[in-house]
C-alpha positions in Angstrom: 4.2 -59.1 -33.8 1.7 -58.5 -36.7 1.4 -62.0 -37.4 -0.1 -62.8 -33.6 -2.2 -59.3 -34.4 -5.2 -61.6 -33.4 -3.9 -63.0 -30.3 -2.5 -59.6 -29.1 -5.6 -58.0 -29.2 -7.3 -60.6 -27.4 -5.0 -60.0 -24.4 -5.9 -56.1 -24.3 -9.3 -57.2 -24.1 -9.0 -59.4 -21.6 -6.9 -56.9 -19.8 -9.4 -54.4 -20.0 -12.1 -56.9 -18.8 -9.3 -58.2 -15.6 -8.8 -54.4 -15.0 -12.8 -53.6 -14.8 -13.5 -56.7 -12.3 -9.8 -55.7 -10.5 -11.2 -52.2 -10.0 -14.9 -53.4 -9.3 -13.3 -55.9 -6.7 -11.3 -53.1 -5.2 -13.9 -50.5 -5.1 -17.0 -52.3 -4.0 -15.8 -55.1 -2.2 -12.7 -53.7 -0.3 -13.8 -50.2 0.0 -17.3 -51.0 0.5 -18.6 -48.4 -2.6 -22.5 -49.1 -2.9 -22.5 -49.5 -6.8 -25.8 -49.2 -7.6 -27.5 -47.2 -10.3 -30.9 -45.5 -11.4 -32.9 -47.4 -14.5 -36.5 -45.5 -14.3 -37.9 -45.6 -11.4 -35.8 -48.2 -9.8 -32.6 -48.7 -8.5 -30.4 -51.5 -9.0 -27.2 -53.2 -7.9 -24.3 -53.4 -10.2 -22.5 -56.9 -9.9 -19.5 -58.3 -11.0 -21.3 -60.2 -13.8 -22.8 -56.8 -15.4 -18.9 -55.5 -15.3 -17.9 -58.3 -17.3 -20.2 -58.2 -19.5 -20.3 -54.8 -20.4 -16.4 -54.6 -20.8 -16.7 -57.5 -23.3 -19.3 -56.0 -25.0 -16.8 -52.9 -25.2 -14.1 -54.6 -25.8 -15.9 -57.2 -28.4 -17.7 -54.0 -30.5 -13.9 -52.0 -30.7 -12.0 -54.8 -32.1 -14.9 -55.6 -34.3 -15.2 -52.0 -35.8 -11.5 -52.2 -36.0 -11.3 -55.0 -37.9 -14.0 -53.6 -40.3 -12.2 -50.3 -40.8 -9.1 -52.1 -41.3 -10.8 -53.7 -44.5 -12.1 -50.6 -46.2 -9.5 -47.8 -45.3 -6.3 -46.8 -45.2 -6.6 -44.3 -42.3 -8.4 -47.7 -40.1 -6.4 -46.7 -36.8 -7.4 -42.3 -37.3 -11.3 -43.5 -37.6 -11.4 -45.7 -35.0 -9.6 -43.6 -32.9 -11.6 -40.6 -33.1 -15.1 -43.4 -32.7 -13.8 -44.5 -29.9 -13.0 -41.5 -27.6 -16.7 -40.3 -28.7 -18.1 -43.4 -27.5 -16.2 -43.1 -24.3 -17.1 -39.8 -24.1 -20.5 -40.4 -24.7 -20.4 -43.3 -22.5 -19.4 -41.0 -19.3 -22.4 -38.8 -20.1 -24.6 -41.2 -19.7 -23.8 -44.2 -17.4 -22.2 -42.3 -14.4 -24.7 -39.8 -13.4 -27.2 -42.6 -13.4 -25.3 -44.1 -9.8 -26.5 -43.4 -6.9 -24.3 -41.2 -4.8 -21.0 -39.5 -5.3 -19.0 -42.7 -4.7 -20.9 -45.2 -7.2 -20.9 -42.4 -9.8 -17.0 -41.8 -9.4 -17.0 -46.1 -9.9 -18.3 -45.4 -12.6 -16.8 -43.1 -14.3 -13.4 -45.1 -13.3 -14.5 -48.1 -14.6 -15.8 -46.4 -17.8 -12.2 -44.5 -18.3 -10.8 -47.4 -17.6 -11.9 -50.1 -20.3 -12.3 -47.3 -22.3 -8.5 -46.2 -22.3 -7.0 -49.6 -21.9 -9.0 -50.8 -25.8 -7.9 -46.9 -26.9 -4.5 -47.8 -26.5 -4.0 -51.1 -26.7 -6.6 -52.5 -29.7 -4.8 -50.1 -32.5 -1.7 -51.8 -34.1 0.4 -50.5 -37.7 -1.4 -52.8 -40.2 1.5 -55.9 -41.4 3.6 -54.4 -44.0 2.2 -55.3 -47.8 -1.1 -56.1 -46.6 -4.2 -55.3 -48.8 -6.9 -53.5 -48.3 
C-alpha cells in the first residue's frame, strides 16, 4: 500500500470533497437548509461550487503540508496532526457563526467537521519502510 501512497491519498480527498457535496446536497437541497452566510455587510448564498472548492482547497493544502513534513522530519504524521485539528478548530471559529440562522450555521459546522475529520484520518499513512528523509 505505500507504494500507491499517492494514489491513496487522492481518494481520501476526493472522499472528503464527495462527502462535502453529499452533505451539502442533503442538507440544502433535500432538507431545504438556507445556507447562506454573512461577509460584511452582505449576505450571500453558499453553492455547491464554493463547497467544492473549499474542500479541495482543504484537502489540496493538507496533503501538501504533509508531503513537506514528510521531507524534513521524522515525526511528519505528530506535526501534521496537531496542524491540522488547529486549523479545523480554528476553521469552526470562524466560518460557522458567520451563517445565517441556526440551521446554516449547524451546515456549517458539519460540513467543516466533516472534510476536516475525513483528511485527519485518512491523509496520514506510516512512511515506506527504508525511505529517506
Amino acid at each position: 500500500m505505500t507504494k500507491n501512497l499517492p494514489l491513496v491519498r487522492a481518494i481520501v480527498a476526493a472522499g472528503a470533497i464527495v462527502v462535502a457535496v453529499a452533505e451539502f446536497a442533503l442538507l440544502h437541497s433535500a432538507a431545504g437548509v438556507d445556507l447562506s452566510v454573512r461577509s460584511g455587510s452582505s449576505t450571500r448564498q453558499v453553492t455547491v461550487g464554493a463547497v467544492i472548492v473549499a474542500a479541495v482547497v482543504a484537502a489540496l493544502a493538507g496533503w501538501a503540508l504533509l508531503a513537506v513534513l514528510e521531507r524534513r522530519t521524522d515525526r511528519s504524521r505528530v506535526w501534521w496532526t496537531s496542524t491540522a485539528v488547529t486549523v479545523l478548530l480554528l476553521s469552526l471559529v470562524v466560518g460557522p457563526p458567520s451563517g445565517v440562522g441556526g440551521a446554516a450555521k449547524a451546515t456549517l459546522a458539519l460540513l467543516h467537521l466533516s472534510v476536516g475529520l475525513v483528511l485527519i484520518l485518512g491523509l496520514p499513512r506510516p512512511r515506506p519502510a527504508g525511505a529517506d528523509r
